[in-house]
C-alpha atoms as one frame of an Amber mdcrd trajectory, in Angstrom:
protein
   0.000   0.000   0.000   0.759   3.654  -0.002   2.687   4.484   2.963   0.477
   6.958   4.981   2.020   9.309   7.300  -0.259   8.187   9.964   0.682   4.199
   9.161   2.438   3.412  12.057  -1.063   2.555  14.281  -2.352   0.278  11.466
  -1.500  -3.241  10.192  -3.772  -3.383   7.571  -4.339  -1.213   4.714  -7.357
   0.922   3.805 -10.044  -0.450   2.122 -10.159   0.701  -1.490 -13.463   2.104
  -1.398 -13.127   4.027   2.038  -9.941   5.036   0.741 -11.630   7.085  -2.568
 -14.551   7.726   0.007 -13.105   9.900   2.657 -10.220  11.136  -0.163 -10.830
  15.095   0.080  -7.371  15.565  -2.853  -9.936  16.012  -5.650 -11.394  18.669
  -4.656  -9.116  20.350  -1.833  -5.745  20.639  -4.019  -7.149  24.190  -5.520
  -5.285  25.190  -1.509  -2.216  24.058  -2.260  -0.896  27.340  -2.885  -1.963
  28.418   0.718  -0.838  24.974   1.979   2.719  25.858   0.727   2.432  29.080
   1.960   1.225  28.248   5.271   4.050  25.563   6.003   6.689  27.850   4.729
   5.802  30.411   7.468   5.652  26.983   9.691   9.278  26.358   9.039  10.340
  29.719   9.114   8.970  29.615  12.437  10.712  26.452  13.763  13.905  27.658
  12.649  13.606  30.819  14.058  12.977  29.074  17.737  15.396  26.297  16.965
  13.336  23.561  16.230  14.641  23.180  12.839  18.454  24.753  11.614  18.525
  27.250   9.083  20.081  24.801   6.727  17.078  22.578   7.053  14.369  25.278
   6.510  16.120  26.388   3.439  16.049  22.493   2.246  12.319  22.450   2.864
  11.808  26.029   1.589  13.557  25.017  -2.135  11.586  21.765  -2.035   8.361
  23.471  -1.438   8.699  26.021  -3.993   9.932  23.436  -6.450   6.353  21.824
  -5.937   4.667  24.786  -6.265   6.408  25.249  -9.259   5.237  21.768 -10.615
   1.329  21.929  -9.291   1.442  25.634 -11.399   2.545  24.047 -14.991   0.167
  20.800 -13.931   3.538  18.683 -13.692   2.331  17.352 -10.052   1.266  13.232
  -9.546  -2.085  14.593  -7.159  -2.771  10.723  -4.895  -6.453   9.609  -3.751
  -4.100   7.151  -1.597  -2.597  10.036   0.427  -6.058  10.997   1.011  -5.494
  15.487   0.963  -3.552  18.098  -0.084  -1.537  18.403   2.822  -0.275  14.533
   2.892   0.399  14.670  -1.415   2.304  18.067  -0.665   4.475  16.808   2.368
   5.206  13.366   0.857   6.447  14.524  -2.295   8.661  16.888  -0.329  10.247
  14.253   1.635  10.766  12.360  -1.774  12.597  15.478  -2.781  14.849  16.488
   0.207  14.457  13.038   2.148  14.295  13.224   6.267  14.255  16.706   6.671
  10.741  16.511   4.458   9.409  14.899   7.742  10.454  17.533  10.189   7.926
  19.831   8.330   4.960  18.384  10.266   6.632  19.159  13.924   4.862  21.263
  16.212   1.363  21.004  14.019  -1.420  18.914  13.065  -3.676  18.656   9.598
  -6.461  19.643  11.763  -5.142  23.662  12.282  -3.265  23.237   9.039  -6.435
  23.192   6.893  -7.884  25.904   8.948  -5.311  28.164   8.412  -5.339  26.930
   4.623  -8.893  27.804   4.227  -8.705  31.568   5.758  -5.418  31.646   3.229
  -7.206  30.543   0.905 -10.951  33.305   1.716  -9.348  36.428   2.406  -7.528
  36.343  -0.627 -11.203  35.255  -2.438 -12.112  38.217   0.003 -10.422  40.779
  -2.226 -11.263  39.408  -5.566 -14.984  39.251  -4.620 -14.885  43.012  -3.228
 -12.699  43.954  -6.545 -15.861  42.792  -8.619 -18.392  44.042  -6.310 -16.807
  47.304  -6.444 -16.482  47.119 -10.493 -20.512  46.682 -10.723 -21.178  49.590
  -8.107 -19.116  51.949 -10.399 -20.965  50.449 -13.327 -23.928  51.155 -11.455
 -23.190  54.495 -10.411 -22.231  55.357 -13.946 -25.596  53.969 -15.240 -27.216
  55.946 -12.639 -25.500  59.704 -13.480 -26.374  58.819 -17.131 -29.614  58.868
 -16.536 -30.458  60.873 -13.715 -33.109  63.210 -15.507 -34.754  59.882 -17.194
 -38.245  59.817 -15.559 -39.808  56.308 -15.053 -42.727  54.750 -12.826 -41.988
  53.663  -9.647 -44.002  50.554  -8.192 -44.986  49.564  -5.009 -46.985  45.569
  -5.379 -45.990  46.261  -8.742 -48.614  48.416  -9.798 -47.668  52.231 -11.073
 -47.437  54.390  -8.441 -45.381  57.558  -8.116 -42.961  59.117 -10.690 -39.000
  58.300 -10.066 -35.835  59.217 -12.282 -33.872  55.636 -13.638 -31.040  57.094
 -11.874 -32.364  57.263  -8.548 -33.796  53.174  -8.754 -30.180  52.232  -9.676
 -28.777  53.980  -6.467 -31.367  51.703  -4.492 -29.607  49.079  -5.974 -26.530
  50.473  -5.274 -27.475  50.757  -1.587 -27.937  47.003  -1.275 -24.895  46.313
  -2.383 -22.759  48.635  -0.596 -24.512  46.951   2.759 -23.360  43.673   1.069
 -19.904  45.349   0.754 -19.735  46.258   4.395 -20.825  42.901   5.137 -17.641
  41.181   3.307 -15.578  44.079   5.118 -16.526  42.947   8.354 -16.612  39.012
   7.632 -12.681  39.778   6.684 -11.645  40.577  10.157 -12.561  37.813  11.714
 -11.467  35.171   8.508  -8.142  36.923   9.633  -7.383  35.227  12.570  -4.570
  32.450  12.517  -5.437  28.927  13.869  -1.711  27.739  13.492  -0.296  26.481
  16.586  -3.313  25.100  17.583  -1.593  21.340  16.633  -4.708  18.827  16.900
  -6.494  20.167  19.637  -4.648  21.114  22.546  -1.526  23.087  21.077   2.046
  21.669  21.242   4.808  20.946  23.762   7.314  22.399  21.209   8.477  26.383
  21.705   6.611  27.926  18.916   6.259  31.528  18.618   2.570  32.204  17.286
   2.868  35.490  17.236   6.288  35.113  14.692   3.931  33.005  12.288   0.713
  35.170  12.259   3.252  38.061  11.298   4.519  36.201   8.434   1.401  35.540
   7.023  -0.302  38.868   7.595  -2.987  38.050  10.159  -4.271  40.721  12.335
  -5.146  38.235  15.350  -4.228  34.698  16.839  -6.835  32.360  17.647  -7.106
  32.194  21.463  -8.237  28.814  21.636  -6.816  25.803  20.516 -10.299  23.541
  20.803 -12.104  26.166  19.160  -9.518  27.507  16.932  -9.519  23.714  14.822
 -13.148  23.350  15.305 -14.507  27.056  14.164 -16.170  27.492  10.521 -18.388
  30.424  11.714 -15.768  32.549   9.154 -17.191  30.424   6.692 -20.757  30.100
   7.282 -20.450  33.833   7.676 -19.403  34.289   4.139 -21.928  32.165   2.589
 -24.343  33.759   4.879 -23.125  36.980   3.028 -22.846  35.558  -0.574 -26.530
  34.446   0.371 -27.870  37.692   0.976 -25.811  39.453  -1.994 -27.147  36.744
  -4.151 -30.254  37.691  -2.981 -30.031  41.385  -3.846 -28.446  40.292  -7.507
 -31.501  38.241  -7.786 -34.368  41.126  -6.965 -32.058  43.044 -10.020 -32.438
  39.996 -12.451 -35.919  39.916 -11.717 -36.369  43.821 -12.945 -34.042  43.022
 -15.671 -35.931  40.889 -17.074 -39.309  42.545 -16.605 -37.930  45.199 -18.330
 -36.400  43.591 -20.990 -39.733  42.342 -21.710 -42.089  43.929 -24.746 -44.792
  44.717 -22.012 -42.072  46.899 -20.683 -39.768  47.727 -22.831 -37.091  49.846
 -20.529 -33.923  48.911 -21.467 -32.118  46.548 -24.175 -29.113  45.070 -23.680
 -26.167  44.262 -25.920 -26.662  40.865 -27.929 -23.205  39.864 -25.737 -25.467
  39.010 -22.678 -27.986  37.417 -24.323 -29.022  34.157 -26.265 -31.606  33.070
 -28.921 -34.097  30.621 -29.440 -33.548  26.810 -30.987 -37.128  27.193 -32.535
 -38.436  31.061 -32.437 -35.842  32.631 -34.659 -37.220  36.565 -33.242 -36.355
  36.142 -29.327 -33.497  37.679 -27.362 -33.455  36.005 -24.354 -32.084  37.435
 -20.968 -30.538  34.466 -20.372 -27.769  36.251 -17.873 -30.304  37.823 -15.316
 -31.980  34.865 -15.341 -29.423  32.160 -15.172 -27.922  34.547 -11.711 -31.803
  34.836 -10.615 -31.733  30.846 -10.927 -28.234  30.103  -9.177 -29.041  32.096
  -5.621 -30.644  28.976  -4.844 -27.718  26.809  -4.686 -26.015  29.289  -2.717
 -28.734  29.281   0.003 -28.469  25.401  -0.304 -24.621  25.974   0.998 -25.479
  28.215   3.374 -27.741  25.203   4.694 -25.697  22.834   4.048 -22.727  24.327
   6.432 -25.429  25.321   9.032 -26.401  21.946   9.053 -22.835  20.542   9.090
 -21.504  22.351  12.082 -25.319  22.236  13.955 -24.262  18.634  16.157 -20.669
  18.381  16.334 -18.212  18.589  19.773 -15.178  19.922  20.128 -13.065  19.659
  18.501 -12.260  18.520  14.722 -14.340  15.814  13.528 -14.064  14.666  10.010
 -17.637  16.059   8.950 -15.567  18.917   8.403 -14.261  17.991   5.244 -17.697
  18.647   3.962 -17.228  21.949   4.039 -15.269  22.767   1.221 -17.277  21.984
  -1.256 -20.273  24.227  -0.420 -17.583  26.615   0.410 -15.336  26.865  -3.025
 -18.812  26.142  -5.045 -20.544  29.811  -3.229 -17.150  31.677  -4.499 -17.131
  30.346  -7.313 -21.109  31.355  -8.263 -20.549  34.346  -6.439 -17.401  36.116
  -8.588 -18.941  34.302 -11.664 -22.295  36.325 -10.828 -20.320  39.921 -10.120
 -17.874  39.708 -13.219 -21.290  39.295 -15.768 -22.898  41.572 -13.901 -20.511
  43.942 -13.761 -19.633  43.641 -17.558 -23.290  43.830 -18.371 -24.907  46.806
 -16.022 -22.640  49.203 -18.590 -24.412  47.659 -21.914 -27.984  48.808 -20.829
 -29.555  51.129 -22.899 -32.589  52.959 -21.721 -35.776  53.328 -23.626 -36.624
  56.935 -22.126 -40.171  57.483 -24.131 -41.320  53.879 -23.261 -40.869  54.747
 -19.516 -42.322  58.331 -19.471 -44.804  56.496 -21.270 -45.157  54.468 -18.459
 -44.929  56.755 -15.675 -47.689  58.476 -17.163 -49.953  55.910 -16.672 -51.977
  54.974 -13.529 -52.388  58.309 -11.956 -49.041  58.421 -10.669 -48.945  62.329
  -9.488 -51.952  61.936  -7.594 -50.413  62.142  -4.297 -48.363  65.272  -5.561
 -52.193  66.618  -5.923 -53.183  66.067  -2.111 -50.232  67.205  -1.255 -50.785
  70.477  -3.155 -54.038  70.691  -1.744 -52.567  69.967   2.257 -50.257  73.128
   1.282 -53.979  74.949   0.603 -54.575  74.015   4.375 -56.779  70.928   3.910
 -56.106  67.894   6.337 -54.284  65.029   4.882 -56.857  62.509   5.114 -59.518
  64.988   3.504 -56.884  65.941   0.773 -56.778  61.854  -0.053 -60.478  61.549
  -0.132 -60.925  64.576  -2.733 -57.944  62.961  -5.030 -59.457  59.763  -4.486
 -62.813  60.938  -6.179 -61.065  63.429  -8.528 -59.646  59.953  -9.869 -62.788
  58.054 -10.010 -64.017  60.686 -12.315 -61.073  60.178 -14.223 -61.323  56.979
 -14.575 -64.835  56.718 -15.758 -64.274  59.547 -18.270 -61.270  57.808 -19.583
 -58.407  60.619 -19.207 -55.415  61.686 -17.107 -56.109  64.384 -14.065 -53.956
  66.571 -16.155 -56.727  66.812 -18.539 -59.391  67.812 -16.397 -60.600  71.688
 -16.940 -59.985  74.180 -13.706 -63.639  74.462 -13.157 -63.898  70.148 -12.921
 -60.869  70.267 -10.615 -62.840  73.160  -8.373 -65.776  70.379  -7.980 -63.835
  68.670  -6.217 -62.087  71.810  -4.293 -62.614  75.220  -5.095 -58.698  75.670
  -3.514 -57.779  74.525  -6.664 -56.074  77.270  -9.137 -53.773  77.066 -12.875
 -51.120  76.114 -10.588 -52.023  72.229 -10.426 -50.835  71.703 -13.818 -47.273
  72.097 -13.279 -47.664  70.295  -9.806 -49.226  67.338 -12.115 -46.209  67.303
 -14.274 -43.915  64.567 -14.883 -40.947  66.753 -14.229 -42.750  68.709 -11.080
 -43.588  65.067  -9.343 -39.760  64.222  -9.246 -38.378  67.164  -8.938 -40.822
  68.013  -5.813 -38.871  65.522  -3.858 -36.205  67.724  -2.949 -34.384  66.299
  -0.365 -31.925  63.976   0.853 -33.162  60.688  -0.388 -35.259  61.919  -2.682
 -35.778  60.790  -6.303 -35.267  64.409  -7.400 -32.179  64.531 -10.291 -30.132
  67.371  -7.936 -30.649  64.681  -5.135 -29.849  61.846  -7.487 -26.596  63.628
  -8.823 -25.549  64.612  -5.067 -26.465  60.708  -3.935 -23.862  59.596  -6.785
 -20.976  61.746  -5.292 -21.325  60.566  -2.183 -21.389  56.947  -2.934 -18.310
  57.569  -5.054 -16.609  59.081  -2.193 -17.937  55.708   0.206 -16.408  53.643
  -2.633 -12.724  55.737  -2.202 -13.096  55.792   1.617 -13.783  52.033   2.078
């Protein structure tokens, strides 16, 4: 059989099956460049207290690098037999540099070696999902200060109900993410925390210097536990817990996407680049993008379950139903920067139909609040201002016109408060720009809302 580094216990080898069925090398090799980096820092610590010479941490620092060298061009003989990444990594060292290859291992265990591996391995996932997130917010914002005159309707239960600009329902967007983005900040500080030292469960009899190591590999803090520190994968339930809820978000955008995209709507278009035909209806342009993201936020919840689920009944410390949580794991990045890069390559291809949305927003009596408004300005109550617009737009809608087209003298039926000046207050352009203030849908608001942001984007 393989010789296991663990062998010495057994007299019998593994069965073949268990052996490919606990095997976690097909999947957990994409770490081997943390691995290597994590047991370099190892052996620079040894040597530094004296466990190891210098000589010997050299040895084991060429004959690491060589391996890195030979996973990178695809050169490297990956082992179901020697069951992970760590044990293919450490036995082809001591192949290559002999007995000091086994002094690598002193002073540590597999069980804080693949938890140090894994935060390796997230914060630097960390940065290229906040890279990507921050690429679609500027593509966003961009989007937004393009069209922050454009006037469309804004829905609440999806029915028309007050005027907005395009500009300012982007920036909504744009706030979800940016609480997603503080989310991923945060989860960051505590994915950098360093396990190592932790050995198995109860740290080591050997004089490491923690501190030494977590300084080498650029953590901010040491775990203060060694039981908890082998056992923890709250870091990465947190981050699917975030990828969850920005999956979410990206979802609630597909869904408009493709509402819009739709001939009932006709909004926006977007370049052929992002979308795909029909096998049988030679006319359609399908959204396939928005919808395919829309479609994968469910497999990312399943993850999120799936680790909730995993950690829910175990005791301290490591068990081996931990080495179900890579999969779930690497699968949620891997949906997650796949959904961010299209996004944020698509978001600058829209193209706004402006007359299909003022169309739009003209429909469904959308400036009827700006009328009881007007008329609470006059000095009528709130609640009696609603109950005159209400009927104002019952006439309306029996006589089969807009309240813009009613005559002064029809509008004075319904209050003789009423004067010329309703018909600029009933105005596309008087509706949004009316909502003056922070917040507010208003284009001055909408252009001073994108500033800021782009200043939150700098800052953060």
């Amino acid at each position: 059989m393989t010789e296991k580094p663990w062998s010495g216990r057994f007299t019998a080898p593994t069965d073949a099956f268990v052996e490919a069925f606990t095997a976690s090398v097909n999947f957990d090799q994409r770490l081997y460049e943390y691995d290597i980096t994590g047991s370099i820092a190892h052996a620079r610590m040894l040597a530094h207290v004296g466990v190891l010479s210098e000589t010997e941490y050299k040895q084991i620092l060429e004959g690491l690098t060589e391996i890195k060298e030979e996973i990178a061009r695809d050169e490297f003989n990956w082992s179901v037999a020697l069951e992970d990444v760590h044990m293919n990594i450490e036995t082809q060292l001591t192949q290559k540099i002999g007995v000091v290859g086994k002094k690598l291992h002193t002073g540590r265990s597999r069980n804080d070696q693949i938890a140090t591996d894994i935060r390796l391995y997230l914060r630097h996932e960390i940065d290229l999902i906040d890279t990507e997130l921050t690429r679609l917010l500027t593509a966003l914002t961009d989007v937004a200060e393009r069209e922050a005159d454009t006037i469309m309707p804004g829905f609440t239960h999806l029915q028309n109900a007050q005027p907005i600009t395009f500009g300012h329902h982007l920036l909504a967007w744009c706030e979800m993410l940016m609480r997603d983005r503080a989310r991923l900040q945060d989860c960051r500080k505590r994915v950098n925390t360093m396990p190592l030292g932790a050995a198995a469960l109860a740290g080591t009899s050997y004089p490491i210097d923690r501190h030494y190591t977590a300084q080498l590999l650029g953590f901010d803090s040491i775990a203060e536990n060694s039981l908890d520190a082998v056992s923890d994968r709250d870091f990465a339930i947190e981050l699917t817990s975030f990828a969850a809820i920005l999956m979410m978000h990206l979802s609630r955008v597909s869904e408009e996407l493709v509402l819009w995209l739709s001939a009932q709507f006709h909004f926006i278009t977007l370049s052929d680049a992002f979308c795909t035909g029909s096998s049988i209806m030679p006319q359609k342009k399908n959204p396939d993008v928005p919808e395919l993201v829309r479609g994968k936020t469910g497999r990312v919840y399943g993850h999120l379950i799936s680790l909730l689920t995993l950690m829910k009944s175990q005791p301290l410390a490591y068990n081996k139903d931990n080495q179900e949580d890579k999969e779930p794991l690497f699968d949620t990045i891997d949906t997650l920067k796949g959904s961010l890069r299209v996004f944020a390559d698509m978001i600058p291809t829209i193209q706004v139909q402006r007359e299909s949305m003022r169309i739009a927003a003209k429909a469904g009596f959308t400036t009827a609040t700006d009328l009881a408004d007007y008329l609470v300005r006059k000095g009528i109550a709130f609640r009696e201002a609603h109950e005159i617009v209400g009927k104002a737009v019952h006439h309306c809608i029996e006589a089969n016109c807009d309240l813009d087209a009613l005559s002064l003298d029809t509008f004075q039926r319904f209050s003789p408060l009423i004067d010329d000046e309703v018909y600029e207050i009933l105005t596309l352009e008087g509706s949004v720009n009316a909502r003056n203030h922070l917040g507010g849908t208003a284009p001055s608001q909408v252009r001073a809302a994108i500033q800021r942001l782009r200043e939150r984007l700098l800052m953060s």
